[in-house]
N, C-alpha and C positions, 0 to 999 in steps of 0.2 A: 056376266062378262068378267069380272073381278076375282072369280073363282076360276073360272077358266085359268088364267093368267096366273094365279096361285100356284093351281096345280102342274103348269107347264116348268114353271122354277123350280118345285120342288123336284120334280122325276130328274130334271139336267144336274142340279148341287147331289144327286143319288147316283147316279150314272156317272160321274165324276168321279167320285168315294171308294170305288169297286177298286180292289187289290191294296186302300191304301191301308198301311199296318197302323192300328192303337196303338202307343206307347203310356204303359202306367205312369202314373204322376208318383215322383220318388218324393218317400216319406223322407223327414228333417231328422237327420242323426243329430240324435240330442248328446251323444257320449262327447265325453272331453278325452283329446286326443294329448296326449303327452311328447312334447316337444325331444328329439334329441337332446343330451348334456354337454355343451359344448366344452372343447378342453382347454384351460387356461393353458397360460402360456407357461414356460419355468422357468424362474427368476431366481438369482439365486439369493436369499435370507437378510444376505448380508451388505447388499444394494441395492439400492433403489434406482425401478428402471430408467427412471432420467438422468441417473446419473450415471448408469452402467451403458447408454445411449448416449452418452458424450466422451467416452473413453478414449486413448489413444493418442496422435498427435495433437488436436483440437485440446487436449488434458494438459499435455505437457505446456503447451504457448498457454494456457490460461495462469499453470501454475506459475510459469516464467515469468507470466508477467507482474506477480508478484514480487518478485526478487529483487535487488539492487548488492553487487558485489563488489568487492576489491579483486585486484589481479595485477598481477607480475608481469611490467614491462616500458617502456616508455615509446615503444611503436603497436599498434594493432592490425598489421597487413592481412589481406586478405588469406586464407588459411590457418590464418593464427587461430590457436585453441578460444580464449578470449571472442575474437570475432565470430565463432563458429559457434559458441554459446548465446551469442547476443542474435543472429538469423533465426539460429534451429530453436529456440525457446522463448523467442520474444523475451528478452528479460526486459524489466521496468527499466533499469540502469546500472549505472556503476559507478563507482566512488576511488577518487584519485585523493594518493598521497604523496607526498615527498619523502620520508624517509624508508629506506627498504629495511624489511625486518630480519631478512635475512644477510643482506650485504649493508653493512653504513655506509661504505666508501662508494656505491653504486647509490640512482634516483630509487625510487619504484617507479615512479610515474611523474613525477615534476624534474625538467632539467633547468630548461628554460622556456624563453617566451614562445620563441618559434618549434619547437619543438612541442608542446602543449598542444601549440593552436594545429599544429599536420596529426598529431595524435587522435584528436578529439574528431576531428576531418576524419579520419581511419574509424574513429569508431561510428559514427554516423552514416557513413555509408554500409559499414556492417548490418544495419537494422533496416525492421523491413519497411517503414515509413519517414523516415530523418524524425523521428521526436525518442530517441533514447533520451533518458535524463542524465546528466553527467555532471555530478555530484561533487564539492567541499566544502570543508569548512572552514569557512573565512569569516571571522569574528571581528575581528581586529584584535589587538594589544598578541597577547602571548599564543592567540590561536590562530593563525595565516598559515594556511600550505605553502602562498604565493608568495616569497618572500624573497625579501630584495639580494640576497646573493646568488638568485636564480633568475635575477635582473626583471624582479615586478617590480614596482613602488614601495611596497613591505613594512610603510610605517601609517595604517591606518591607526590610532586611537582603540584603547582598551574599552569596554563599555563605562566605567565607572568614570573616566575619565573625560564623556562628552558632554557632560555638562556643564564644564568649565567654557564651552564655547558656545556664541547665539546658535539659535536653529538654524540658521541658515547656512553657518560653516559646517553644522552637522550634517547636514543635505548635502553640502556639496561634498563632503568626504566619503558619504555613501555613494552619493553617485557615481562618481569615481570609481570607488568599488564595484559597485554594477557593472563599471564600462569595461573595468579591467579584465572583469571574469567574463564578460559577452567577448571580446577582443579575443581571445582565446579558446571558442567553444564551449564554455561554463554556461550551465542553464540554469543550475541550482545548488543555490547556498547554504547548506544547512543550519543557518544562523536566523533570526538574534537569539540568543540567551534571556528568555523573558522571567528568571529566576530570581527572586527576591534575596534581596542581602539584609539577609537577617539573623545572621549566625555567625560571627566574627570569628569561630573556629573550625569553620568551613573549610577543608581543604581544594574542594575541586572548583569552586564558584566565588566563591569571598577571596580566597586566598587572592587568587586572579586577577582577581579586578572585572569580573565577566559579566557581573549586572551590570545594570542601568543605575539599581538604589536599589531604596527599603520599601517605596511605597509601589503600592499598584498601579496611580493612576502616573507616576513618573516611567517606569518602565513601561507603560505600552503607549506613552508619548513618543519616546524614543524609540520605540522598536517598529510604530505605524513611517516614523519619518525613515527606518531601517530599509524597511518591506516596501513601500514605494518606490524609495532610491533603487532599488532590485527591477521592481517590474518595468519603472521606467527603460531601463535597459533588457529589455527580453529575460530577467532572470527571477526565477521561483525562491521561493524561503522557505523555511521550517522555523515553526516556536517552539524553542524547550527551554527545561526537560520537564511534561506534564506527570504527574500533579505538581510538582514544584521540587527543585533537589537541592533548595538555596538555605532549606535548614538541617540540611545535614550534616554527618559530622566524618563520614566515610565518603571515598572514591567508587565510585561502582566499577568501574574500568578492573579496579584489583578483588573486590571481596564485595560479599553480604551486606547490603547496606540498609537499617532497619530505623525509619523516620517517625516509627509509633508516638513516642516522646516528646517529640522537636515539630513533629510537622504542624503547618497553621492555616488554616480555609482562608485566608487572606491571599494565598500562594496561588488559588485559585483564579482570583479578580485582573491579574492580567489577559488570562483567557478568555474570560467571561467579554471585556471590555472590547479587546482586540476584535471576539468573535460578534459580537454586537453588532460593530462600525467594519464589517463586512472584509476584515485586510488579510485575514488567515488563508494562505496558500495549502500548506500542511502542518499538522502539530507531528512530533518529536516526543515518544512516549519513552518514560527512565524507567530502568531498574531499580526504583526502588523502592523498598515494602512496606508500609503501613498498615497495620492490623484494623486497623479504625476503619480504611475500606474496603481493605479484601485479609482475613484474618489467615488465608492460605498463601495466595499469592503474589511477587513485585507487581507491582502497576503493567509491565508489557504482557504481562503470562496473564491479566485479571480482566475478565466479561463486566465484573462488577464496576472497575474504573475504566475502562475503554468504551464498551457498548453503555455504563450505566451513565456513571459521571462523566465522561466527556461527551458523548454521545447524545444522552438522550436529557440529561440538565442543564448542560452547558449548552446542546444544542449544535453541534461543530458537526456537519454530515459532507467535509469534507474528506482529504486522502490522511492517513494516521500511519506515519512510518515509526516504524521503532528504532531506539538504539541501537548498538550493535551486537547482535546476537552471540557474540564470543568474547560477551566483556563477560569478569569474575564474579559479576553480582546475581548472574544465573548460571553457575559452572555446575552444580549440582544436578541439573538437568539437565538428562541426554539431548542430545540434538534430535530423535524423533519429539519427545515432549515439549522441549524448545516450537518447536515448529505447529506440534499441533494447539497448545495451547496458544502460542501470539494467534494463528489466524481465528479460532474460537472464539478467542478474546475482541475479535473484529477491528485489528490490524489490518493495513494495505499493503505496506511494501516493508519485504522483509532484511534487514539488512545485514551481510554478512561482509565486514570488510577486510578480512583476512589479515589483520593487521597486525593484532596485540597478542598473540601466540603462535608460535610454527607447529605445533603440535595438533593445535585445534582447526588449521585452514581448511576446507571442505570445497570440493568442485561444483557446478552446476547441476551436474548429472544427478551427484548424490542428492542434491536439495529438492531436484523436481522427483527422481525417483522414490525418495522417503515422502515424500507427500502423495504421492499418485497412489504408491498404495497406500496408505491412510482413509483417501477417499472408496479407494476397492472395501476396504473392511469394515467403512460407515464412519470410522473415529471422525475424520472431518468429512463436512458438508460442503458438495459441490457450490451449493447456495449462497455459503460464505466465500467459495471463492469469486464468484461471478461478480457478487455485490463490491466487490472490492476491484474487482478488474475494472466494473463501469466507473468507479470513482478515479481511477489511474486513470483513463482512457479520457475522461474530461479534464485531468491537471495537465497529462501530455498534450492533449489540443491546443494548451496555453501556452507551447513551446514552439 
């Protein structure tokens, strides 16, 4: 019975089978098949694609926003050349003076109070966020833009000379000073003077009266009670002039000024101090040269004192504005060297205040366009500009 049944399955699975096709079983190609070469992309040599991918306008507002200038006027209306540089390039800020370098008998920028304060109005609505920085120097003694025949207060106290008072009358003359320069649109003081007076033939610091003293730990007493009195009042500061310009014997404003000689690592300890006890807004880096740390170049143009010693000994990874890039202590160098070397050097805000030569004033256009290409032909690093923009970008939030 069992065979029967066998043989009945077997004829049906055979009778089924009839017309259907074999298909061979395909052997395994063992060759290696060679991939097409795909084509890289073409770059050209002399950029690198991330930085040649952020070209263009997104270029120019980064490089802007490194900037802070001077400029000709005591109003900024809308249109104005000034205002149209401060939209179209995000600049960092700008720096107000009183006297005009080309007219004496006219302001440049300080008249009076109210005037200032619809000024400063003008410029802040120019920008694309209300935090321009809007820049002087108010020292006290012989350095006030704001000065009383232009009907501020204009007798704050020389630095040398605040020691003769308790702390507390020093507080309150700073503060004062804060409220004057907020009162008016001022955000940032480019003061104290944390320069050591240690060279009694000092013409730009000694002479003055601009220190605090001789010691370290007195001037960054005075300069922390400085820098409060500021912030208390919505207003930023700068310490200078780093490395220290208090033992010099030259102006930088006019010539070459070389502190090989004279300079003393003590000039150092107001920074260090300051930068410890957390008060430093921004440092104020000088022109001026000492071999001992950079045997090529002034402290603004030097990687070795900006990124090395202030940066990475001292520790300060705050914003680093330089002096004024058209003072005489860097006239030797072109304004493209100028420019590529300070941001190299890992500077943040460039400052050009058109102030101290009519020959040498320079526009926006020209500052962002000599940098743009720079970065086209590799000399500076998109990287350095970036790094420097986020450091602006958190000192303005502080405004």
């Amino acid at each position: 019975m069992k065979k029967s049944i066998l043989l009945v399955i077997s004829m049906i699975v055979l009778m089924s089978c009839i017309g259907c096709k074999t298909e061979p079983i395909p052997k395994k190609d063992t060759t290696v098949k060679k991939e097409p070469r795909k084509k890289e992309p073409i770059v050209a040599e002399s950029v690198p694609v991330a930085e040649e991918l952020d070209m263009g306008n997104s270029l120019d507002e980064k490089i802007g926003s490194m900037l802070m200038v001077g400029f000709m006027g005591t109003t900024a209306p809308q249109g104005s050349q000034i205002c149209n540089d401060i939209l179209t390039y995000n600049l960092a800020g700008v720096i107000l003076f009183d006297v005009n370098p080309v007219n004496h008998s006219e302001p440049k920028n300080i008249a009076n109070k109210e005037q200032v304060r619809e000024l400063t109005a003008q410029l802040q609505a120019c920008s694309q966020n209300g935090k321009l920085l809007i820049a002087v120097d108010q020292e006290g003694g012989g350095v006030q833009r704001l000065k009383r025949k232009y009907g501020f207060y204009g007798k704050f106290p020389k630095a040398r000379d605040v020691k003769k008072k308790s702390d507390a009358q020093v507080r309150a003359e700073y503060l004062k000073m804060g409220e004057e320069l907020s009162s008016v649109g001022i955000n940032y003081n480019l003061a104290p003077v944390v320069d050591l007076a240690i060279n009694k033939r000092n013409k730009i610091i000694y002479k003055y009266g601009r220190s605090f003293g001789a010691e370290p730990e007195t001037v960054a007493k005075y300069s922390e009670i400085f820098i409060e009195a500021m912030r208390s009042n919505g207003v930023l500061s700068s310490v200078k002039h780093f490395p220290g310009h208090g033992s010099s014997l030259g102006d930088t404003h006019k010539g070459f000024v070389d502190v090989t000689n004279l300079w003393n690592k003590k000039e150092l300890e107001p920074y260090k101090l300051l930068s410890e006890r957390g008060v430093i807004d921004t440092v104020m880096v000088a022109h001026v040269f000492n071999k001992k740390l950079d045997a090529e170049y002034p402290a603004t143009l030097s990687a070795k004192v900006v990124k090395g010693l202030l940066r990475e000994k001292i520790g300060f990874n705050g914003v680093v504005i330089t002096d004024d890039l058209q003072m005489g202590a860097i006239g030797k160098y072109s304004l493209r060297d100028r420019l590529r070397l300070t941001i190299g050097a890992g500077n943040d805000i460039l400052l050009f205040g058109n102030q101290l030569s009519l020959s040498n004033m320079v526009t926006v256009q020209e500052l962002v366009d000599t940098v743009k290409g720079m970065v086209q032909s590799g000399e500076v690093k998109l990287a350095d500009i970036e790094k420097s923009n986020e450091r602006i970008n958190r000192l303005r939030e502080m405004i």
